[in-house]
N, C-alpha and C positions, 0 to 999 in steps of 0.2 A: 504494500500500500504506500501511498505517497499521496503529500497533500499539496496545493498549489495554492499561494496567496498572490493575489494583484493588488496594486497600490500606483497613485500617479496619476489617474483621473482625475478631471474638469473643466471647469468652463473658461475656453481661451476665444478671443477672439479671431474672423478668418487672419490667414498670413503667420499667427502667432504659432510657436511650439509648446510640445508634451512629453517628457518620457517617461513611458511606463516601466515596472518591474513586476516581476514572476516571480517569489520565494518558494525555491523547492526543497520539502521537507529531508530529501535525500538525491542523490544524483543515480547513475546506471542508467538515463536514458538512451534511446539512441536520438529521437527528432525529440525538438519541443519548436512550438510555433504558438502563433495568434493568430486568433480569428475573430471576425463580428460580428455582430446583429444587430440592427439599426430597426425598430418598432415596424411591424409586418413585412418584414422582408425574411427569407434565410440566413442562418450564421452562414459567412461566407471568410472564406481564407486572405490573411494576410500576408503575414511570412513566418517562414520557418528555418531554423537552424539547428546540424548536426552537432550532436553532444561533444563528439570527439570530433577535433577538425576543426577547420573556420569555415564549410562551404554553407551558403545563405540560397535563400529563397524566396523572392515574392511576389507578390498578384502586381499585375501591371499597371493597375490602378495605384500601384505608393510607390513606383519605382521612381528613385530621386528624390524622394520625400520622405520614407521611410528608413532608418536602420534599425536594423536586428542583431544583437549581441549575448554574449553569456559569458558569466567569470562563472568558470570550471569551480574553482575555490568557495564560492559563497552560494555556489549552487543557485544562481541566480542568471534570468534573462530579462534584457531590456529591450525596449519599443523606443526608440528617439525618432518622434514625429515632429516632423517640421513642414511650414507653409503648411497649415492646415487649413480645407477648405468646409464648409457649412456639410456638403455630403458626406463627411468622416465624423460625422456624428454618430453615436453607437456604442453599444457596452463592448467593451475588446474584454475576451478571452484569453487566458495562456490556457495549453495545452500541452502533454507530452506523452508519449509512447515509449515504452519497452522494446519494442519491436516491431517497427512501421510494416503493416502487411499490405498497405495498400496506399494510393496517390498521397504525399505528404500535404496536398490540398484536401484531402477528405476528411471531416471533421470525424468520420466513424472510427479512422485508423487511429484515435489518442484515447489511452483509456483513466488518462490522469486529469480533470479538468478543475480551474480557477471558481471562484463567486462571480467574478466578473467584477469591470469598472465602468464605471461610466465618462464620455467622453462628450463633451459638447460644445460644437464649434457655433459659433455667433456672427451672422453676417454684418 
């Protein structure tokens, strides 16, 4: 078992940044990523990075605007969201898997998930 805390959420104005973090109760994963849900839409994939390694991953909707990071050591990932626009409003999720069985954009392949944060951009 493994727990997942998010923290770093609110209310910035468009243009302004956020970064978020993920506290994981213990490490061994292989993927951990973020994802969102924005009120009647699908949680949809943000980005993802392997535990071991630096390689990244993200929806092309935050490419340039998003980084994805993690200290091995503090068993922690972070979100550094910059130029943020009104449509990036949404509770962001972290997430992490054991053992990704399937697309590291598919929210079914993580079996570790956050409370969630809330994110809200102001135009």
């Amino acid at each position: 078992q493994a727990q997942l805390v998010e923290s770093g959420g609110g209310l910035v104005q468009a243009g302004g940044s956020l970064r978020l973090s993920c506290a994981a109760s213990r490490s061994s994963f292989s993927f951990m990523a973020w994802f969102r849900q924005a009120p009647g839409k699908d949680r949809e994939f943000v980005a993802a990075v392997r535990w071991s390694g630096s390689r990244t991953y993200y929806a092309d909707f935050v490419k340039g605007r998003f980084t994805i990071s993690r200290d091995n050591a503090e068993n922690t990932m972070y979100l550094q969201m910059n130029s943020l626009k009104p449509e990036d409003t949404a509770v962001y999720y972290c997430a992490a898997a054991e053992s990704l069985w399937t697309s590291y954009t598919r929210s079914s392949g993580y079996e570790y998930w956050g409370q969630g944060t809330q994110v809200t951009v102001s135009s």
